[in-house]
N, CA, C and O atoms as CSV, one atom per row, in Angstrom:
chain,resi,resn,atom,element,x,y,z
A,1,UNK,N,N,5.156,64.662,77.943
A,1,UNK,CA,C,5.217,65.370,76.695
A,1,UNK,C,C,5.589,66.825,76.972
A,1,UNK,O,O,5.580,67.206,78.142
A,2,UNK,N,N,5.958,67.778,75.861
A,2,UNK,CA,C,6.856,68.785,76.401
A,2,UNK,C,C,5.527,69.983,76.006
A,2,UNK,O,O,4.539,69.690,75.333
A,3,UNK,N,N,5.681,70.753,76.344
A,3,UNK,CA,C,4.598,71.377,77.066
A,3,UNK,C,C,4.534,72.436,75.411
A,3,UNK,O,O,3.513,72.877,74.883
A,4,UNK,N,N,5.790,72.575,74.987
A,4,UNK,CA,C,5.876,73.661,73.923
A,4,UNK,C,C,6.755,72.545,73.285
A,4,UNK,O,O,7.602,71.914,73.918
A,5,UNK,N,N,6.343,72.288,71.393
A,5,UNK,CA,C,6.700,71.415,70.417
A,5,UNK,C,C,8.261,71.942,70.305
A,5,UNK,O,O,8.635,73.041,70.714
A,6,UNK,N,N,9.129,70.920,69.653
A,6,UNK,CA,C,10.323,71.678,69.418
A,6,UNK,C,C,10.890,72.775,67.804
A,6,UNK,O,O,10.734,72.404,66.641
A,7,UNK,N,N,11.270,73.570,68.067
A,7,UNK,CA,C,10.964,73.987,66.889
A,7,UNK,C,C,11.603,73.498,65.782
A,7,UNK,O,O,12.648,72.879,65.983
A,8,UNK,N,N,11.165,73.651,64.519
A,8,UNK,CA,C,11.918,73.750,63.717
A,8,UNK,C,C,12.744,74.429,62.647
A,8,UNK,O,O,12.480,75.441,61.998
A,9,UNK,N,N,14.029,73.474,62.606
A,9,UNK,CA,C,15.091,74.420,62.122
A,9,UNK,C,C,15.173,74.268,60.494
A,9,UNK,O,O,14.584,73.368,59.895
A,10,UNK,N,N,15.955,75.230,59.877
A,10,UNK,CA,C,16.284,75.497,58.434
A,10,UNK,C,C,16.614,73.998,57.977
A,10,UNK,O,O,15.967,73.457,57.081
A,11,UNK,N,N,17.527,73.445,58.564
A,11,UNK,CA,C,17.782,71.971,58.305
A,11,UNK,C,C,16.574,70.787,58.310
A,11,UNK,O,O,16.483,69.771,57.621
A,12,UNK,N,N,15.689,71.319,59.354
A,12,UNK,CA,C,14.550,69.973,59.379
A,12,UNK,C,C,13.912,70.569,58.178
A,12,UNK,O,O,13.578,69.777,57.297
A,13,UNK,N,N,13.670,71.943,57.983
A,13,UNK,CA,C,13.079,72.071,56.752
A,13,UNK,C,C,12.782,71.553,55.400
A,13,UNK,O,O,11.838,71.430,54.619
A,14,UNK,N,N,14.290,71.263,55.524
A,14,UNK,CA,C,15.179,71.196,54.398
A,14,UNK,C,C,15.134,69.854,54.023
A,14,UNK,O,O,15.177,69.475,52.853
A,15,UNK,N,N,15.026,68.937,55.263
A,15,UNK,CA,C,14.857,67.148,54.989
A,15,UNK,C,C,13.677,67.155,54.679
A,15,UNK,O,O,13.594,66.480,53.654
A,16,UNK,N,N,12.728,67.516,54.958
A,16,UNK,CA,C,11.120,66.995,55.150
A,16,UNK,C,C,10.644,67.871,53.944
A,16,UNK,O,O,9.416,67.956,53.934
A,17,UNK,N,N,11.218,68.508,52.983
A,17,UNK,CA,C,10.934,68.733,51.718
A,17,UNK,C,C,11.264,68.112,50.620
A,17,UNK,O,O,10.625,67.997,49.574
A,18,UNK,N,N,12.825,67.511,51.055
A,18,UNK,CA,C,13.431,65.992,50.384
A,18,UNK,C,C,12.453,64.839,50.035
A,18,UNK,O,O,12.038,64.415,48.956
A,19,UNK,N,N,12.161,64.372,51.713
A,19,UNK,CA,C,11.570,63.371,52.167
A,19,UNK,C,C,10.114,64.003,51.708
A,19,UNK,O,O,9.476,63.029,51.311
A,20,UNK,N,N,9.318,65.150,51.583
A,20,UNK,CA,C,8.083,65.147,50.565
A,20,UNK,C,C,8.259,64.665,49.545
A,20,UNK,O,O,7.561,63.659,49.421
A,21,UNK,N,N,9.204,64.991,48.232
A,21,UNK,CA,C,9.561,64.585,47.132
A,21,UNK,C,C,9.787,63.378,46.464
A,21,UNK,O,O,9.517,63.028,45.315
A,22,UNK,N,N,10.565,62.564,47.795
A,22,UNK,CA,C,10.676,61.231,47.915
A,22,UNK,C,C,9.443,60.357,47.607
A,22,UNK,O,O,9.358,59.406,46.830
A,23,UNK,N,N,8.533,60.895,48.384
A,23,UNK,CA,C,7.575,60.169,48.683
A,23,UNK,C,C,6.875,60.293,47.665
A,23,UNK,O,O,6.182,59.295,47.469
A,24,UNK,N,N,6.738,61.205,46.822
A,24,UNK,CA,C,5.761,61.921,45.552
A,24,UNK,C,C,6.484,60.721,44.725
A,24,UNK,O,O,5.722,59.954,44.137
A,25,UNK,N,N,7.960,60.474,44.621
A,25,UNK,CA,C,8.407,59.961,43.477
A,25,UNK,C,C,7.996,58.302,43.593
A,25,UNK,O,O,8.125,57.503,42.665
A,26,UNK,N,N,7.475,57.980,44.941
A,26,UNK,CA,C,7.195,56.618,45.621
A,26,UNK,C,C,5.778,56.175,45.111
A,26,UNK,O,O,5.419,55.240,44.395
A,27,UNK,N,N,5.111,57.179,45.737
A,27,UNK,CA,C,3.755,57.319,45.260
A,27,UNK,C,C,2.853,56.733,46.256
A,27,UNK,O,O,1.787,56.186,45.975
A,28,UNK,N,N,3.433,56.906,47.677
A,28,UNK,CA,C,3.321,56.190,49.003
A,28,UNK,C,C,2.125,57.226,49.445
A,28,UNK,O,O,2.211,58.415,49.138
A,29,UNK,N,N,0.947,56.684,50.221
A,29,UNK,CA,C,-0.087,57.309,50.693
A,29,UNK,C,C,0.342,57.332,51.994
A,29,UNK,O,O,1.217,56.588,52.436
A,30,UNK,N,N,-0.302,58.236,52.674
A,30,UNK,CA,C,0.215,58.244,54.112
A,30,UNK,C,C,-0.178,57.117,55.124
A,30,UNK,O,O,0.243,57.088,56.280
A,31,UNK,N,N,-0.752,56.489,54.752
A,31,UNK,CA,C,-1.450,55.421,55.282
A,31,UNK,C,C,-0.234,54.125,55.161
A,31,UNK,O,O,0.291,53.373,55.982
A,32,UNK,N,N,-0.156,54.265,54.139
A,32,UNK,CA,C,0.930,53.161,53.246
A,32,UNK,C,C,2.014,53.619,54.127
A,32,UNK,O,O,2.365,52.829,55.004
A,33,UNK,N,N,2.671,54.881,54.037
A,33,UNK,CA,C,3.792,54.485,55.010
A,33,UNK,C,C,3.961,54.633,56.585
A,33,UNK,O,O,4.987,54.427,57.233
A,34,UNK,N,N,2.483,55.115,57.136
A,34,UNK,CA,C,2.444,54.714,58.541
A,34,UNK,C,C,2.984,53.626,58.506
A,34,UNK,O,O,4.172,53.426,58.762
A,35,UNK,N,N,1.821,52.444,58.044
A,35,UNK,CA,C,1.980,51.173,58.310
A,35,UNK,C,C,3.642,50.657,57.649
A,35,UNK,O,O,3.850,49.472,57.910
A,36,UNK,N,N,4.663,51.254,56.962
A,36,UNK,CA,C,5.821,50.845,56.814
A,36,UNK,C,C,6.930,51.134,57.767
A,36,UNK,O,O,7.954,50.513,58.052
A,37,UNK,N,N,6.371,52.372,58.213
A,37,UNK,CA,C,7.139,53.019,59.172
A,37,UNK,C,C,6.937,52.882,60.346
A,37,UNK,O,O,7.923,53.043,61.064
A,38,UNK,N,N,6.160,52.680,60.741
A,38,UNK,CA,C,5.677,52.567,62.111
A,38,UNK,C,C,5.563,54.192,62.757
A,38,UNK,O,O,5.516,54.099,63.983
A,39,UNK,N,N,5.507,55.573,62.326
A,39,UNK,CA,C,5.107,56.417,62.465
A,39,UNK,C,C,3.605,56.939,62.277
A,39,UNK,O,O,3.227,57.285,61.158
A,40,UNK,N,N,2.888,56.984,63.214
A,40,UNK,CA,C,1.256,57.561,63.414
A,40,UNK,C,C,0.898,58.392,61.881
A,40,UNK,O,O,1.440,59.467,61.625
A,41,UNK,N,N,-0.135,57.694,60.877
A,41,UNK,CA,C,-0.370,58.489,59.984
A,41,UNK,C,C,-0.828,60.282,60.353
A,41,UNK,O,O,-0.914,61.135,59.469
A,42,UNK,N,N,-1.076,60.547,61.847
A,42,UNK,CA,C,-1.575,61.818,62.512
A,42,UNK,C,C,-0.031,62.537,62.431
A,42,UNK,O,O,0.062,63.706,62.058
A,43,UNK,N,N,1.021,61.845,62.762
A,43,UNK,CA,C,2.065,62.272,63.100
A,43,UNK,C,C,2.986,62.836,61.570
A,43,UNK,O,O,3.453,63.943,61.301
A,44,UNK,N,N,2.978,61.308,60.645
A,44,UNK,CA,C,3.328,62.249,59.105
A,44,UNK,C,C,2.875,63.340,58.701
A,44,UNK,O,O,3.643,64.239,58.361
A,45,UNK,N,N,1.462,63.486,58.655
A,45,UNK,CA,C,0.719,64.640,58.054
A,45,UNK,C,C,1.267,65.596,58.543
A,45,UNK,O,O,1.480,66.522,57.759
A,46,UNK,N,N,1.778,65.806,60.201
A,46,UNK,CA,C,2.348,67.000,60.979
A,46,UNK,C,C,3.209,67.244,60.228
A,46,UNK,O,O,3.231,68.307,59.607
A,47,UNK,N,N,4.451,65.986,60.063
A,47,UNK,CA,C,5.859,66.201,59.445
A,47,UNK,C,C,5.895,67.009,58.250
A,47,UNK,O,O,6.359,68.129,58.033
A,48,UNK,N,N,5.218,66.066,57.438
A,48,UNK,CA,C,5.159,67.169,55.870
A,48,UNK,C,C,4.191,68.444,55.679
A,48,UNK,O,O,3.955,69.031,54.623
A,49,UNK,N,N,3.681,68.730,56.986
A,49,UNK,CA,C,3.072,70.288,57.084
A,49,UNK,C,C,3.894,71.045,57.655
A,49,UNK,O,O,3.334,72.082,58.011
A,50,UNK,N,N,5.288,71.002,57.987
A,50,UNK,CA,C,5.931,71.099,59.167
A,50,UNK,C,C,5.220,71.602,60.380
A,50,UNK,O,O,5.445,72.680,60.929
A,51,UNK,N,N,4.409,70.782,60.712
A,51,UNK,CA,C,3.455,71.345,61.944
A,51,UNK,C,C,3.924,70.364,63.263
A,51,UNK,O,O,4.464,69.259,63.230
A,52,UNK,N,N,3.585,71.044,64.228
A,52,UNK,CA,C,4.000,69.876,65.803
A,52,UNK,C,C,5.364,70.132,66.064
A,52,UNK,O,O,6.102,71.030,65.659
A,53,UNK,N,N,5.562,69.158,66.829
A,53,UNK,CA,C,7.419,69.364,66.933
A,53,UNK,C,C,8.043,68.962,65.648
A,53,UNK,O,O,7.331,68.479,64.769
A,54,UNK,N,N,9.606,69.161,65.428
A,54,UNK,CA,C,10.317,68.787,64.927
A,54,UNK,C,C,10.497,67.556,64.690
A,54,UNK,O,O,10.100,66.866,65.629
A,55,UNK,N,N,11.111,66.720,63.473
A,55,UNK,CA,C,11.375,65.453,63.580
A,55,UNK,C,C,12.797,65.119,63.844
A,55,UNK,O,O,13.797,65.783,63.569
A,56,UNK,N,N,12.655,63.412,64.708
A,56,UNK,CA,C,13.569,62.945,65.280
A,56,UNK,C,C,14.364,62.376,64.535
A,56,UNK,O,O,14.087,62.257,63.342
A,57,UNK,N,N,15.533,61.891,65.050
A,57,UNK,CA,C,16.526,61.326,64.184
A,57,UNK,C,C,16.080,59.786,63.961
A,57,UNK,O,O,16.700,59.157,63.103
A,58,UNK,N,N,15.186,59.226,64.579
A,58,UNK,CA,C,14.381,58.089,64.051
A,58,UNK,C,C,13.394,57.843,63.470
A,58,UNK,O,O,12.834,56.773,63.233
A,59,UNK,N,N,13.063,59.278,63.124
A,59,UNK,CA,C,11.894,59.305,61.938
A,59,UNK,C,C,12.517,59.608,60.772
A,59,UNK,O,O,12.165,59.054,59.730
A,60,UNK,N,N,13.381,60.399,60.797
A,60,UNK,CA,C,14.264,60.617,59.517
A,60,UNK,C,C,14.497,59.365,59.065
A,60,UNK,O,O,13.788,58.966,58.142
A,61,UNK,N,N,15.890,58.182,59.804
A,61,UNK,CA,C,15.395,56.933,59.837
A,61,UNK,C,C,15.296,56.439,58.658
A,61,UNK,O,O,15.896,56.353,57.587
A,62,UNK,N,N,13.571,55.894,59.624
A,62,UNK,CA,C,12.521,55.441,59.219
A,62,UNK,C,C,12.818,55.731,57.819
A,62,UNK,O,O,13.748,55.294,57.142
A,63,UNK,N,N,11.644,56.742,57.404
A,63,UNK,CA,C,11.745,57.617,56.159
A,63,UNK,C,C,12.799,56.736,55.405
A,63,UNK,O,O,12.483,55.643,54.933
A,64,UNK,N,N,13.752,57.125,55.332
A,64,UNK,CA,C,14.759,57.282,54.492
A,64,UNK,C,C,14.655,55.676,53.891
A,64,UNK,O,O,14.276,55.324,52.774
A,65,UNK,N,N,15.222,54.668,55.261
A,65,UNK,CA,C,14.791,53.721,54.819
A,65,UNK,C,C,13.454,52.746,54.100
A,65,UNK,O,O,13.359,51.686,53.481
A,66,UNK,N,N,12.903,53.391,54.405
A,66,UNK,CA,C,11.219,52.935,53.602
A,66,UNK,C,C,11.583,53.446,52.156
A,66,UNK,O,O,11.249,52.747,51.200
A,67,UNK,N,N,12.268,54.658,51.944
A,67,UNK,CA,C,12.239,55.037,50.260
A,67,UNK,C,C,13.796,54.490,50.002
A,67,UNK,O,O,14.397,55.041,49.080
A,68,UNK,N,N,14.378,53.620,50.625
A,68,UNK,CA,C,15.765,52.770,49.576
A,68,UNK,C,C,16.634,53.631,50.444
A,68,UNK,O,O,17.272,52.757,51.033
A,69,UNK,N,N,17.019,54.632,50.849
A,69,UNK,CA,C,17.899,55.126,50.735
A,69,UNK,C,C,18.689,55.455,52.063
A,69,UNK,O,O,18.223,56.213,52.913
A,70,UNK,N,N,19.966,54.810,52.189
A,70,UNK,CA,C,20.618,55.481,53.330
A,70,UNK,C,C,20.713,56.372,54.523
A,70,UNK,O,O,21.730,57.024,54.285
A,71,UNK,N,N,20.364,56.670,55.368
A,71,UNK,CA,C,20.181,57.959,56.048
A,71,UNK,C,C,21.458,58.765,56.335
A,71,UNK,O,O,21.431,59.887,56.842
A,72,UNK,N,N,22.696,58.048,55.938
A,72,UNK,CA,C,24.065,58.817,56.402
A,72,UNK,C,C,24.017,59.494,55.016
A,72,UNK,O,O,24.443,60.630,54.804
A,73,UNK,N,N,23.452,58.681,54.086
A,73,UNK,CA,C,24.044,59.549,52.624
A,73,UNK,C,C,22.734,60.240,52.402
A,73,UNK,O,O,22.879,61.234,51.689
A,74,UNK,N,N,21.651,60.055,52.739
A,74,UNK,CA,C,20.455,61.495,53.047
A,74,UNK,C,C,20.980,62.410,53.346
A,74,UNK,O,O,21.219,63.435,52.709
A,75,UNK,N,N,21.356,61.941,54.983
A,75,UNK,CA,C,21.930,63.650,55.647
A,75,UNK,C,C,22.929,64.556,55.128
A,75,UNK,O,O,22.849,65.784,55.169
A,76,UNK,N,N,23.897,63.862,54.626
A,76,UNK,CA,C,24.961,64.835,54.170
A,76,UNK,C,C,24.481,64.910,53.076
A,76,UNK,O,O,25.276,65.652,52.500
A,77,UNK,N,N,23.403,64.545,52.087
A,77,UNK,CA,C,22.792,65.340,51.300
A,77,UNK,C,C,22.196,66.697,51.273
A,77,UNK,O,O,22.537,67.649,50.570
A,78,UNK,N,N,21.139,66.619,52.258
A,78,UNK,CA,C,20.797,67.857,52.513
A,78,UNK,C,C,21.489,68.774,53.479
A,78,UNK,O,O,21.030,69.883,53.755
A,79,UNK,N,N,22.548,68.322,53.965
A,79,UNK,CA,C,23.397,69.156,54.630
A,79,UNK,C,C,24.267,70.111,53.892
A,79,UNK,O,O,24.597,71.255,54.202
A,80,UNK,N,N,24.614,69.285,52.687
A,80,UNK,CA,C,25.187,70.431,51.556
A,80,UNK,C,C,24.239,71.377,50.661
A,80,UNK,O,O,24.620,72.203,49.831
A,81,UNK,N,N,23.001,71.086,50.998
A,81,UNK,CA,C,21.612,71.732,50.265
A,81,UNK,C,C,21.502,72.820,51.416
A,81,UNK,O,O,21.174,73.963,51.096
A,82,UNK,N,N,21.754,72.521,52.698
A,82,UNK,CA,C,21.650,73.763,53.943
A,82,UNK,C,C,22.291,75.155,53.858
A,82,UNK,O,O,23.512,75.272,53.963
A,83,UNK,N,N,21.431,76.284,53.656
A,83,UNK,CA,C,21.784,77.272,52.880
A,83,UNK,C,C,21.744,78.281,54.456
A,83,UNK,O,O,21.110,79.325,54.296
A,84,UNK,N,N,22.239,78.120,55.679
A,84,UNK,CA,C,21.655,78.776,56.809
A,84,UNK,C,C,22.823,79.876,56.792
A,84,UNK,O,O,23.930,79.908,56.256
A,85,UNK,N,N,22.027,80.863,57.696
A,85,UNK,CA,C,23.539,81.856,58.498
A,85,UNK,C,C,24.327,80.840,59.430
A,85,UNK,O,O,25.529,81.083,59.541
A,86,UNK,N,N,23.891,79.863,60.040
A,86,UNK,CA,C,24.585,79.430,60.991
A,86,UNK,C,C,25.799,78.181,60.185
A,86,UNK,O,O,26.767,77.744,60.807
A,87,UNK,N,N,25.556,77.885,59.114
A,87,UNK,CA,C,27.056,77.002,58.071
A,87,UNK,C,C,27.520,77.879,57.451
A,87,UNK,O,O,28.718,77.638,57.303
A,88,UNK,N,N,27.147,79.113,56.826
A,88,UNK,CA,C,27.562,80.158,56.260
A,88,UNK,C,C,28.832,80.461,57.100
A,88,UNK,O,O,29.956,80.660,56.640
A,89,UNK,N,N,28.437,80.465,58.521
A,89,UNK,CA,C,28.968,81.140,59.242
A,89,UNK,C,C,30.567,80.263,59.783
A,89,UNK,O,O,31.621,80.824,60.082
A,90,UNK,N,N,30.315,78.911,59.773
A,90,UNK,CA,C,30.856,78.000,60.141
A,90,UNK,C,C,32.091,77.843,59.125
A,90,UNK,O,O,33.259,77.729,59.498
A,91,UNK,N,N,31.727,77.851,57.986
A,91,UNK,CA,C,32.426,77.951,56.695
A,91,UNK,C,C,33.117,79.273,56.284
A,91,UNK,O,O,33.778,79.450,55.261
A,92,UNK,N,N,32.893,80.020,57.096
A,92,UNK,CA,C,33.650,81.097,56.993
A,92,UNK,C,C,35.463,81.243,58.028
A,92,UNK,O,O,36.398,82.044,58.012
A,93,UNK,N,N,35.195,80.195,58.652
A,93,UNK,CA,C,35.829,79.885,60.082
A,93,UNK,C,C,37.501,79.811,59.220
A,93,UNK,O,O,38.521,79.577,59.869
């Protein structure tokens, strides 16, 4: 295990406030989607506190799929919701 969590960025932010919302509109207890997800109910609670490391691209996943929805058409969802200096910057190119 890595000695220091990874951090997180404007973008993980940005999903795991989605993926809160999601879940509000689901009405999924954290318990409920451990057991759907196969992610540690210790480990969600981190996610939607953004506490611990960052989340992986197989928890996103997960997630996405447990609430219906695509993860290619998630991401470039909130990728156009990504308000950073660093696409600002990219888009300026």
């Amino acid at each position: 295990m890595a000695k220091t969590p990874r951090a997180w960025s404007p973008l993980d932010k940005t999903a795991f406030a989605k993926l809160a919302e999601l879940r509000a509109s689901h009405d999924f207890s954290l318990r409920a989607l451990s057991e759907r997800t196969g992610i540690s109910k210790t480990r969600l609670t981190a996610l939607f506190h953004f506490e611990m490391g960052s989340p992986t691209l197989n928890e996103v996943t997960r997630l996405c799929r447990t609430f219906g929805i695509r993860p290619s058409e998630f991401l470039h969802a909130i990728e156009n919701e990504d308000d950073t200096p660093e696409k600002r910057t990219k888009e300026e190119r």
